[in-house]
DSSP file (Angstrom, degrees, kcal/mol; ACC not computed):
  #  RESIDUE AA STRUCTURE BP1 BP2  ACC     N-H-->O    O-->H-N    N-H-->O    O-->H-N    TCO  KAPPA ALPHA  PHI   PSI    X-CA   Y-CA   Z-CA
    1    1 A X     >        0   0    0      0, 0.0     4,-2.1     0, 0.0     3,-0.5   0.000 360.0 360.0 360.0 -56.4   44.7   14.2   36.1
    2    2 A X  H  >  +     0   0    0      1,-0.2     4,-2.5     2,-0.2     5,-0.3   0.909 360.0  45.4 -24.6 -69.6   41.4   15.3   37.9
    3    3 A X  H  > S+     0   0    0      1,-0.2     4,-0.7     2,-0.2    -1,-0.2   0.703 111.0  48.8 -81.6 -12.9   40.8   17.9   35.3
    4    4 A X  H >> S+     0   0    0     -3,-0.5     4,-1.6     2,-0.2     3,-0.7   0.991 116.9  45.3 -47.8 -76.2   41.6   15.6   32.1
    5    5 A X  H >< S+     0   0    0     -4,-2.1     3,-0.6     1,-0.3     4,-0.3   0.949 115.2  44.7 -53.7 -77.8   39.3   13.1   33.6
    6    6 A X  H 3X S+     0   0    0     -4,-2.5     4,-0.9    -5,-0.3    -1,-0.3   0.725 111.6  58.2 -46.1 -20.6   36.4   15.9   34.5
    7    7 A X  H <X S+     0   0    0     -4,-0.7     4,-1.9    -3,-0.7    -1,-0.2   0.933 106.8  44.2 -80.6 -48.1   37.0   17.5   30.9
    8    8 A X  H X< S+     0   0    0     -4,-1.6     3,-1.4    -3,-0.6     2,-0.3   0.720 110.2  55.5 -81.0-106.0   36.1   14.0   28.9
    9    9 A X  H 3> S+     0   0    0     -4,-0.3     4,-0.5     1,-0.3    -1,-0.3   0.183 101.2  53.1 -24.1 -52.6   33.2   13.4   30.9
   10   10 A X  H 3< S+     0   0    0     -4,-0.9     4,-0.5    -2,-0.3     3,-0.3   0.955 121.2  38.5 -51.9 -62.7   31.6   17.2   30.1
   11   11 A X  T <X S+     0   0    0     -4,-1.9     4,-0.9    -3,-1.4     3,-0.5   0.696  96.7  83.7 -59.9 -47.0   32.1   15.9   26.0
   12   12 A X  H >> S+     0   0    0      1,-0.3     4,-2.7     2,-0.2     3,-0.9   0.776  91.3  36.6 -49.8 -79.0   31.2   12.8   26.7
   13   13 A X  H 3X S+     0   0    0     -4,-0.5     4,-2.4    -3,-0.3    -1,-0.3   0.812 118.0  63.3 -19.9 -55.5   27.1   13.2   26.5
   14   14 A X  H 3> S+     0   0    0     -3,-0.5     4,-0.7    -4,-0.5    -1,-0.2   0.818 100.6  44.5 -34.7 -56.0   27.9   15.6   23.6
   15   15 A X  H XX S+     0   0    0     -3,-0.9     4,-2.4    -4,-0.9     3,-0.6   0.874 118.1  38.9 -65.8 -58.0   29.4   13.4   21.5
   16   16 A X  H 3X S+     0   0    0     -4,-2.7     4,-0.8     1,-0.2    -2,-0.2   0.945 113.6  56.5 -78.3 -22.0   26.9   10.5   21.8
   17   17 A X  H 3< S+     0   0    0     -4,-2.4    -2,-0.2    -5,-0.3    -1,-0.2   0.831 116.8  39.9 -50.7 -39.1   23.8   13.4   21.8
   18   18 A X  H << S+     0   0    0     -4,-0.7    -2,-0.2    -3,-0.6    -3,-0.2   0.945 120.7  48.6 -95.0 -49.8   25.9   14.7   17.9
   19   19 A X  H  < S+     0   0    0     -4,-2.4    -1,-0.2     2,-0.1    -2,-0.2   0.606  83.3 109.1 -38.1 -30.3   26.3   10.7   17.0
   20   20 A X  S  < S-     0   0    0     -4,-0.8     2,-0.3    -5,-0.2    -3,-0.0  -0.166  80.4-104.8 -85.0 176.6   22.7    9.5   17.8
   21   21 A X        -     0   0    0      1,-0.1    -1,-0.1     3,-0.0    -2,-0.1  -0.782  36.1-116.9-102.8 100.5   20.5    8.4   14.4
   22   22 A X        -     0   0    0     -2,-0.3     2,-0.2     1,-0.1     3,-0.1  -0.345  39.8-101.1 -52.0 161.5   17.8   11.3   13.4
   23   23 A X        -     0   0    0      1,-0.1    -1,-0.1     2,-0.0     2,-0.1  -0.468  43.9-103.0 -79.1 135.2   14.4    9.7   13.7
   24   24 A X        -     0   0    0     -2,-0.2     2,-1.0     1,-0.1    -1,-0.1  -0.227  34.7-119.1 -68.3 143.9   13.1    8.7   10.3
   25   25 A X        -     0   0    0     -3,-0.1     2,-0.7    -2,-0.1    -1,-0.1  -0.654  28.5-155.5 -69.3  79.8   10.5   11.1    8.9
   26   26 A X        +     0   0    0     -2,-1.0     2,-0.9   103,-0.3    -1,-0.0  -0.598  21.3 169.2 -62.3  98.7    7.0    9.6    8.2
   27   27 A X        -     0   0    0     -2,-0.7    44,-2.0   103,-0.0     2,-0.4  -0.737  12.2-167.0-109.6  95.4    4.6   10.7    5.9
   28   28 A X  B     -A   70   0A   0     -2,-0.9     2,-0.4    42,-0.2    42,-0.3  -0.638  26.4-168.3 -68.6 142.3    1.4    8.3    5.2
   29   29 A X        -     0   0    0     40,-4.0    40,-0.3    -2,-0.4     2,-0.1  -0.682  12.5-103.7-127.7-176.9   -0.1    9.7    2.3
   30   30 A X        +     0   0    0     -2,-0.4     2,-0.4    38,-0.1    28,-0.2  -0.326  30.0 176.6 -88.6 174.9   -3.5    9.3    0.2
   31   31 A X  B     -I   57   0B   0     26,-1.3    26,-2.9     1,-0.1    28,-0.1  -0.857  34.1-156.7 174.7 162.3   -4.6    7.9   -2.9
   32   32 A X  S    S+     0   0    0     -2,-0.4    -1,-0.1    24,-0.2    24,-0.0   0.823  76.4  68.3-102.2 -47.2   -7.2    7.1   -5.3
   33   33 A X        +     0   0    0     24,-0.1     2,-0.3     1,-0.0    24,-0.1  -0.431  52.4 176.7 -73.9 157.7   -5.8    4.0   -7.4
   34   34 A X        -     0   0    0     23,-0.0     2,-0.2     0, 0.0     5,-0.1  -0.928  38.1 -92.6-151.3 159.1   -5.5    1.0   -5.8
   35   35 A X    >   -     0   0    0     -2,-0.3     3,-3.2     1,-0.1     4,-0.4  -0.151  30.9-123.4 -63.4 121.0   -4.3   -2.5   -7.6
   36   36 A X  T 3  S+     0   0    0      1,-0.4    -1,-0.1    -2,-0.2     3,-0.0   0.549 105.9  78.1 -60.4   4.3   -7.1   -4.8   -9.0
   37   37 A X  T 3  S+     0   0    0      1,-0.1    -1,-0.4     3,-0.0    -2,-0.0   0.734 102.0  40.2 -91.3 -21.9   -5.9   -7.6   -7.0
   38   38 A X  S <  S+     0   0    0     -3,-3.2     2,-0.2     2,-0.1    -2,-0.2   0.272  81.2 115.9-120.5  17.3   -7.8   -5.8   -4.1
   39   39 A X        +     0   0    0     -4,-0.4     2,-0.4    -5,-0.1    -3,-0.0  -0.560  65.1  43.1 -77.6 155.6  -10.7   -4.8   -5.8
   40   40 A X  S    S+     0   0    0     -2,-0.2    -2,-0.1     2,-0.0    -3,-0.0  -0.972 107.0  10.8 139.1-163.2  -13.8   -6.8   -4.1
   41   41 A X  S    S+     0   0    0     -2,-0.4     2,-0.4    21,-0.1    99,-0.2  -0.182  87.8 107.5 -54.0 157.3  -14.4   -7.3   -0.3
   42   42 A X  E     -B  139   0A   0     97,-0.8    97,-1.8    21,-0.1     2,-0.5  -0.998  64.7 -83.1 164.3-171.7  -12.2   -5.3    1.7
   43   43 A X  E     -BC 138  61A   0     18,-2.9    18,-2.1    -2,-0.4     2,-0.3  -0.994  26.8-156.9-132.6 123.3  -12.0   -2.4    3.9
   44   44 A X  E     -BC 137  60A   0     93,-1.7    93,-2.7    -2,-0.5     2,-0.4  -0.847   8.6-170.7 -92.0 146.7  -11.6    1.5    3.0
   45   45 A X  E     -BC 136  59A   0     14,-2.9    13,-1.3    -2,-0.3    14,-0.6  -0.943   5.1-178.7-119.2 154.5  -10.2    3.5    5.3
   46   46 A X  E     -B  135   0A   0     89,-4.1    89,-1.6    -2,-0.4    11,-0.1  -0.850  37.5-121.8-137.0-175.9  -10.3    7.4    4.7
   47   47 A X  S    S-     0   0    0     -2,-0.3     2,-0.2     9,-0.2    -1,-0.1   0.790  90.1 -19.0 -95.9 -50.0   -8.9   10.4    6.8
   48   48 A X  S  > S-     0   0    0     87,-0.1     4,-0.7    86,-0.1    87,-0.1  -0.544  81.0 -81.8-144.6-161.0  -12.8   12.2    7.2
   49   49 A X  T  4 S+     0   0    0      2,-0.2     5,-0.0    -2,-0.2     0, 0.0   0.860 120.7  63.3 -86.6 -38.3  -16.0   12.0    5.4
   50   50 A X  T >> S+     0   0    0      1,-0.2     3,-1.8     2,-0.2     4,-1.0   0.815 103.3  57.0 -47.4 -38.3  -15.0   14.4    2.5
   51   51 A X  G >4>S+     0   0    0      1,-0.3     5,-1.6     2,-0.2     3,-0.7   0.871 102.2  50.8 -89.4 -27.2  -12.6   11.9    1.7
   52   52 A X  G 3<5S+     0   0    0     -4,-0.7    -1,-0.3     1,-0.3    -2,-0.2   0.246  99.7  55.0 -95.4  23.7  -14.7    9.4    1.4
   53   53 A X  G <45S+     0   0    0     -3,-1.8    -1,-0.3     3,-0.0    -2,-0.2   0.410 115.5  43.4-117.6  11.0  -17.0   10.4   -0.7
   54   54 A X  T <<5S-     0   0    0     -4,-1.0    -2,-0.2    -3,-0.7     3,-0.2   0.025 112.3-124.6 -84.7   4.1  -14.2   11.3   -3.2
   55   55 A X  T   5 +     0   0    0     -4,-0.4     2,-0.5     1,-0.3    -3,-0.2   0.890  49.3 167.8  27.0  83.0  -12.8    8.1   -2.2
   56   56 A X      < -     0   0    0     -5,-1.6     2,-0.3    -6,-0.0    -1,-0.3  -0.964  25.9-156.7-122.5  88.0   -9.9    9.8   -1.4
   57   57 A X  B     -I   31   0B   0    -26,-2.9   -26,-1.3    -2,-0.5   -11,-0.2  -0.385  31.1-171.7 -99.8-174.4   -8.4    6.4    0.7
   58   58 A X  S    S+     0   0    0    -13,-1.3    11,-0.6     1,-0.9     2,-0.2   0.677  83.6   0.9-112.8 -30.2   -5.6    6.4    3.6
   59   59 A X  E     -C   45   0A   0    -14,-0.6   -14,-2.9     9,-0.1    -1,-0.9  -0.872  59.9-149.9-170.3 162.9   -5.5    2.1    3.3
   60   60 A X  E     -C   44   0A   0    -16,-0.2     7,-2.6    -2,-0.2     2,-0.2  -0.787  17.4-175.8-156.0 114.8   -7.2   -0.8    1.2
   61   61 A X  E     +C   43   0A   0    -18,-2.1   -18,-2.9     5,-0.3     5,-0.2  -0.985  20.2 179.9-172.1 103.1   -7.7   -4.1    2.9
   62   62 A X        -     0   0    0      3,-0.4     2,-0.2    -2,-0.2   -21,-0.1   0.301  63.6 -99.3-112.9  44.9   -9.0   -6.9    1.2
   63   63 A X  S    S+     0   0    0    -20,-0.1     3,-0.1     1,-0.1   -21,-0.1  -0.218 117.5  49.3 112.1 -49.2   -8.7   -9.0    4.3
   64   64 A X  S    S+     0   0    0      1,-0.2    15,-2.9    -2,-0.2     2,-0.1   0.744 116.8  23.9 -67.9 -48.4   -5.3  -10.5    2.9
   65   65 A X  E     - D   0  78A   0     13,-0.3     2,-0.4    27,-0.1    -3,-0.4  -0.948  65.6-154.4 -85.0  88.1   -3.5   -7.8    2.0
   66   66 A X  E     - D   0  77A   0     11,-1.8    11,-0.9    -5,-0.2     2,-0.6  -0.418   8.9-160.5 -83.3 132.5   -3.3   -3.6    2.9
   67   67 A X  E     + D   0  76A   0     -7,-2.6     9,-0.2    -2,-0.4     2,-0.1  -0.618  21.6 154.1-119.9  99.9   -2.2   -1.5    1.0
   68   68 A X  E     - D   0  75A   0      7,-1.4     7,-2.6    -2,-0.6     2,-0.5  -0.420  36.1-128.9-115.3 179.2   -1.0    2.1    2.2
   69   69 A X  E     - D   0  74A   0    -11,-0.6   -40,-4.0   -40,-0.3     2,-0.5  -0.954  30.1-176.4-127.5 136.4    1.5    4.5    0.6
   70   70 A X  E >   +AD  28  73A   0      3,-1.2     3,-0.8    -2,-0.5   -42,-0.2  -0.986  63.5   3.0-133.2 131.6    4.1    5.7    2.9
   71   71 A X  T 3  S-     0   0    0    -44,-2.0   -43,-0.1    -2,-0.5    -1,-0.1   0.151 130.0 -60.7 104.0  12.9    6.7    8.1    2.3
   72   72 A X  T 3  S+     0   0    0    -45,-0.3     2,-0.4     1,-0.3    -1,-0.2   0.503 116.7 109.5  96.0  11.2    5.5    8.5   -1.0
   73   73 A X  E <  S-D   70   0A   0     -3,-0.8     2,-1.5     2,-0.0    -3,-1.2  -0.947  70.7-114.1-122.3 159.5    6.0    4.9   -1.8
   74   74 A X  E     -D   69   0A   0     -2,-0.4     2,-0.9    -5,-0.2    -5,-0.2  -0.515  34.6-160.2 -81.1 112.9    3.5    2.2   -2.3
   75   75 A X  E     -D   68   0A   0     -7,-2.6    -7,-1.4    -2,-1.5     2,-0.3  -0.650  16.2-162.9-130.7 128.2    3.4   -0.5    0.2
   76   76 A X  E     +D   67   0A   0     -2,-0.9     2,-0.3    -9,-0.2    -9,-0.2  -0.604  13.6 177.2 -79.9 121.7    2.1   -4.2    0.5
   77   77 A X  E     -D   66   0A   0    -11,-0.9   -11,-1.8    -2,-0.3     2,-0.4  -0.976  18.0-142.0-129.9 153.3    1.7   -5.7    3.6
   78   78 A X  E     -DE  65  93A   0     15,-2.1    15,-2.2    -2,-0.3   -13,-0.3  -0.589  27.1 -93.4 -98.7 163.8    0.3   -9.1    4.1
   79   79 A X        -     0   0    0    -15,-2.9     2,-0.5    -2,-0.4    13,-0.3  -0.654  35.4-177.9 -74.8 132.0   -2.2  -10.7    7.2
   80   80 A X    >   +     0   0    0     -2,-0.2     3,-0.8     3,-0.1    12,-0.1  -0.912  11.4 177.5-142.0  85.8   -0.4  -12.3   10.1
   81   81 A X  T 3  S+     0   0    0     -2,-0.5     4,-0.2     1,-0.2    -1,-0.1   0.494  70.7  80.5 -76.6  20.2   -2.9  -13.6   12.5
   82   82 A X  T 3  S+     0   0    0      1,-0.1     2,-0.7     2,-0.1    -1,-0.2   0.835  71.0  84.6 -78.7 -24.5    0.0  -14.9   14.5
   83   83 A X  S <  S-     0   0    0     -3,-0.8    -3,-0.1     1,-0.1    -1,-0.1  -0.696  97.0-103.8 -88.6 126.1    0.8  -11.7   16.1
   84   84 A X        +     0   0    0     -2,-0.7     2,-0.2     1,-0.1    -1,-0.1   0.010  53.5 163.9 -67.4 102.8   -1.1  -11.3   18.9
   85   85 A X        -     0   0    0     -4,-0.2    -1,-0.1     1,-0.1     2,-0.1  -0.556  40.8 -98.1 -99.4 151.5   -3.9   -8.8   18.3
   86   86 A X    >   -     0   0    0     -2,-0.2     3,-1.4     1,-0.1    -1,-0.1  -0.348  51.5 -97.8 -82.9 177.4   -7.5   -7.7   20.2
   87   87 A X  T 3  S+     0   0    0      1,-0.2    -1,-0.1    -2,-0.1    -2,-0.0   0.831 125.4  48.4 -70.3 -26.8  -10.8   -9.4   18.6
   88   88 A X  T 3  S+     0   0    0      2,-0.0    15,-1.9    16,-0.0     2,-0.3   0.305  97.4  98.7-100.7  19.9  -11.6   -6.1   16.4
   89   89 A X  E <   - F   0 102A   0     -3,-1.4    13,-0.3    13,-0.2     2,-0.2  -0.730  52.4-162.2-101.5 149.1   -7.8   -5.7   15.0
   90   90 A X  E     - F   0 101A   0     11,-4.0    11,-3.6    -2,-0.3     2,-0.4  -0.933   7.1-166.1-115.5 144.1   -6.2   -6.7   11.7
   91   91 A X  E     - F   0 100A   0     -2,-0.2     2,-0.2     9,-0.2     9,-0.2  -0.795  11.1-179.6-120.0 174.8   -2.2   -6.9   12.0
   92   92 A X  E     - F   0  99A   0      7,-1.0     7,-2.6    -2,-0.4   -13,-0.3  -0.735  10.3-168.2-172.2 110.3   -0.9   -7.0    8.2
   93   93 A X  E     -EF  78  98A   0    -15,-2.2   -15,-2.1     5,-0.2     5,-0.2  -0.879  29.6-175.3-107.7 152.5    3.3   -7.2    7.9
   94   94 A X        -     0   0    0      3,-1.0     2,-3.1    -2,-0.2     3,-0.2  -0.406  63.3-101.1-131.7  54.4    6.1   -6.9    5.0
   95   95 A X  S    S+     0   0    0      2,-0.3     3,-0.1     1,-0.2   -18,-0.1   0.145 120.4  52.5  63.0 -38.0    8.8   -7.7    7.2
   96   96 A X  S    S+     0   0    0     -2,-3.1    29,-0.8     1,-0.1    -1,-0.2   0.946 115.3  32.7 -90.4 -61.9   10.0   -3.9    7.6
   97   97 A X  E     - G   0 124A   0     27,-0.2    -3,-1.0    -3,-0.2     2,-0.4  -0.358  61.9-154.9 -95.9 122.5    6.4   -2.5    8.7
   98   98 A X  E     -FG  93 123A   0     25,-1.9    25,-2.9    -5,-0.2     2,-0.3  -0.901  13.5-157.7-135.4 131.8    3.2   -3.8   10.8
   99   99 A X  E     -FG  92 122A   0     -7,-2.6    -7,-1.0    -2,-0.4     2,-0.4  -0.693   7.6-168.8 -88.2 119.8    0.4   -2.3   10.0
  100  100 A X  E     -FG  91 121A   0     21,-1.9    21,-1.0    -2,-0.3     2,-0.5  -0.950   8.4-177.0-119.0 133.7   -2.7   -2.4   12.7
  101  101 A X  E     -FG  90 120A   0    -11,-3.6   -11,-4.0    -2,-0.4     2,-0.3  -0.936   8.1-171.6-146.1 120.2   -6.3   -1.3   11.9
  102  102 A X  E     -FG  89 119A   0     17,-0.9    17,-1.2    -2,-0.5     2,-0.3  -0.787  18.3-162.8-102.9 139.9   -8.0   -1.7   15.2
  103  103 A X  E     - G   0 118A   0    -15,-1.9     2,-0.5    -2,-0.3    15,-0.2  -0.997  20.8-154.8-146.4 142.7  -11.7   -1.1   13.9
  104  104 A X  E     - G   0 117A   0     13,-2.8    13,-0.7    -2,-0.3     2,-0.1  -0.955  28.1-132.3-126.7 102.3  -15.3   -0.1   16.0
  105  105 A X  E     + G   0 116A   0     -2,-0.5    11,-0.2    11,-0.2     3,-0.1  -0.370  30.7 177.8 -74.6 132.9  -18.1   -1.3   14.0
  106  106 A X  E     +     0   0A   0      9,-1.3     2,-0.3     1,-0.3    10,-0.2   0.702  58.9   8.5-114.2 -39.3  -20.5    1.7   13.9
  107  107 A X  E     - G   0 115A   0      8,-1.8     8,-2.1     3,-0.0    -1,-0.3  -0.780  55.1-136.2-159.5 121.9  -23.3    0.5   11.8
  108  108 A X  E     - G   0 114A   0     -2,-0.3     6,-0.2     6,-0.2     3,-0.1  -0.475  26.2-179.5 -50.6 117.7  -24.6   -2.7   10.1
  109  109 A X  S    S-     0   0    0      4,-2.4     2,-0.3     1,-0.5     5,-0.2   0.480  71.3 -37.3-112.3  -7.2  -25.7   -1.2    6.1
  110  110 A X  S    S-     0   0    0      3,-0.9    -1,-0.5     2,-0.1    -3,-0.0  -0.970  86.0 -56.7 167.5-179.7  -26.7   -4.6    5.4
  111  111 A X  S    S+     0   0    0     -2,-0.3     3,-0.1     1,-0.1    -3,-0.0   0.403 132.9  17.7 -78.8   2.8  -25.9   -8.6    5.9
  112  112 A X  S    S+     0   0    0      1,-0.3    -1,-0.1    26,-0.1    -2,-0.1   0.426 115.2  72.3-131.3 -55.9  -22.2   -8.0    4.3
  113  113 A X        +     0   0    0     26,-0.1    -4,-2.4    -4,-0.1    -3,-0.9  -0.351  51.4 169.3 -95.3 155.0  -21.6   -4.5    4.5
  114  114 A X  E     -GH 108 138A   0     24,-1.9    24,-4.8    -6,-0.2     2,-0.3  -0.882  28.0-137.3-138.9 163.2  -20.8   -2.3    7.6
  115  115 A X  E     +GH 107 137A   0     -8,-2.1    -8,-1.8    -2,-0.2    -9,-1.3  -0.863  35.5 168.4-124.2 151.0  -19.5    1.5    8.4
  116  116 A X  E     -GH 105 136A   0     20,-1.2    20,-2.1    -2,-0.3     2,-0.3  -0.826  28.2-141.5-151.3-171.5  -16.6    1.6   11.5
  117  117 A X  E     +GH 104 135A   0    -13,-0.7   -13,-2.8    -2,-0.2     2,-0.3  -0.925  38.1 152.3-149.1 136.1  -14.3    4.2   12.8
  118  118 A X  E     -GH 103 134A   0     16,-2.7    16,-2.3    -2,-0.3     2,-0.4  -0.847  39.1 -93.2-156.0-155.2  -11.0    3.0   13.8
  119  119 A X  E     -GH 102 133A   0    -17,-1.2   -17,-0.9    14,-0.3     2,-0.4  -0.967  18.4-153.7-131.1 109.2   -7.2    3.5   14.4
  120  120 A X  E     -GH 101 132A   0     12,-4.3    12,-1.1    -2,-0.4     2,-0.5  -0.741  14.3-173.3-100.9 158.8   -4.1    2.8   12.1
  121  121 A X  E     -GH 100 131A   0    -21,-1.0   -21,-1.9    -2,-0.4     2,-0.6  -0.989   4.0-163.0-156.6 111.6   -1.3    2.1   14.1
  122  122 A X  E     -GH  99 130A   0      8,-6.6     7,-1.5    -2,-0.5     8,-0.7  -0.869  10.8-173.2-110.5 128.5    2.5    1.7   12.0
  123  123 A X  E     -GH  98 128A   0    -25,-2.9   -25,-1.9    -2,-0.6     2,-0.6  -0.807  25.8-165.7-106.3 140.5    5.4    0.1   13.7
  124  124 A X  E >  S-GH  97 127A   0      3,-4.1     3,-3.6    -2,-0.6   -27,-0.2  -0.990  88.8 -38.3-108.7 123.6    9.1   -0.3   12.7
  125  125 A X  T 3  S-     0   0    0    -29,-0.8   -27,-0.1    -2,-0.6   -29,-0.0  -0.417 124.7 -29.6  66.3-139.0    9.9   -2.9   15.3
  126  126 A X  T 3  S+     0   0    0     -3,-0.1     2,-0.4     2,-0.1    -1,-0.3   0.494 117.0 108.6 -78.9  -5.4    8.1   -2.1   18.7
  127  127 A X  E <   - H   0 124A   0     -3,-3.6    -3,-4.1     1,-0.1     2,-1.0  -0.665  64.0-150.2-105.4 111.2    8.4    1.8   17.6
  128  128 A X  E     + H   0 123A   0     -2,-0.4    -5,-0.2    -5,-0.3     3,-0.1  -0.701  22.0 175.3 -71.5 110.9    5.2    2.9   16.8
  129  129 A X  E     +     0   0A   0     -7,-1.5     2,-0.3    -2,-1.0  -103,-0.3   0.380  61.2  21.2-109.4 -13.8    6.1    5.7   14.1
  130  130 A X  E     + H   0 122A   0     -8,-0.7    -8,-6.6    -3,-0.1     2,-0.3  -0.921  58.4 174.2-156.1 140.1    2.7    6.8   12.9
  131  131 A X  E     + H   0 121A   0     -2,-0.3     2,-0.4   -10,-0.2   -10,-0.2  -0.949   9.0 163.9-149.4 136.7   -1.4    6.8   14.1
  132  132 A X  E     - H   0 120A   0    -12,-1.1   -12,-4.3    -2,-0.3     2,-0.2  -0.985  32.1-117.3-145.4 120.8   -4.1    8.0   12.9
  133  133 A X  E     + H   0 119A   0     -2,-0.4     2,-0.4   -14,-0.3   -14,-0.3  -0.352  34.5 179.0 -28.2 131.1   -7.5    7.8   13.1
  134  134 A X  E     - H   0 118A   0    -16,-2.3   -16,-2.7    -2,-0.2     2,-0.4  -0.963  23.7-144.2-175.8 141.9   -9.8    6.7   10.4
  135  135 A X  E     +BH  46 117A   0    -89,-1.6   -89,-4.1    -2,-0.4     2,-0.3  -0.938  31.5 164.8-135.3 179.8  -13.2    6.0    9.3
  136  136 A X  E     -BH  45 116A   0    -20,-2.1   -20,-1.2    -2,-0.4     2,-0.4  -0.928  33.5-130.6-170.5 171.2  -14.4    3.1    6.8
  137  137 A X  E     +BH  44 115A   0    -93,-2.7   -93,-1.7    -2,-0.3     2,-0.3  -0.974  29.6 173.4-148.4 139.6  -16.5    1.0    5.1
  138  138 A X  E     +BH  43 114A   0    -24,-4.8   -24,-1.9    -2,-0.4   -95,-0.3  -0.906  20.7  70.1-149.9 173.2  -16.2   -2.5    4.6
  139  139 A X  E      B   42   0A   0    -97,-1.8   -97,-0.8    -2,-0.3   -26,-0.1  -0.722 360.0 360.0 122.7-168.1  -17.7   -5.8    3.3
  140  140 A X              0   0    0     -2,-0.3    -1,-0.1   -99,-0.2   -99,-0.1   0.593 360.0 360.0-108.7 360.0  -18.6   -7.5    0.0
């Protein structure tokens, strides 16, 4: 009975180790078009510097809306100042995905526009599944 007992125990870890979920695979990607509802004020974000002078973006923000493509799809998330955020973050959610762009204003170009450097931050649920760094440009 001991060894019965001691046998399913050894398997046991196996089994729920061969059961468990893989972790989904996330790929933000770039892109040039963005939707004419979000031309205007806003925030670009790029990856580097190259990419933003080919305006090459990573995310599109016009304050209301962000707009990133992940996994090779295009995705709208909207601004939700109820979830609790620092004073230089934007949260934006679509129910599956929240989107954070935590942002460190780097230079004032004028009385609307500004250059920052920041962090994009994706969660499903509490699980932060992608971050990246970023720089930007933003304003009317």
């Amino acid at each position: 009975m001991k060894i019965i007992l001691s046998l399913i125990l050894l398997f046991l870890p196996g089994l729920s180790i061969h059961n468990a979920k893989k972790q989904e695979s996330v790929k933000l990607s770039t892109f040039k078009d963005v939707p004419e509802e979000l031309m205007g004020c806003g925030d670009n974000c790029y990856l580097n510097g190259k990419d933003k002078t080919h305006n090459i973006l990573i995310c599109r923000t016009d304050y209301s809306i962000a707009f990133i493509h992940l996994n090779n799809r295009s995705i709208r998330l909207q601004a939700d100042d109820k979830v609790s955020h620092h004073k230089n973050e934007e949260i934006y959610i679509n129910g599956q995905y929240i989107l954070s762009l935590q942002k460190i204003f780097n230079n004032q170009v004028d009385s609307e526009d500004y250059d920052f450097s920041g962090l994009i931050t994706i969660r499903l649920g509490s699980r932060i599944i992608y971050q990246q760094k970023v720089i930007g440009e933003g304003g009317c």
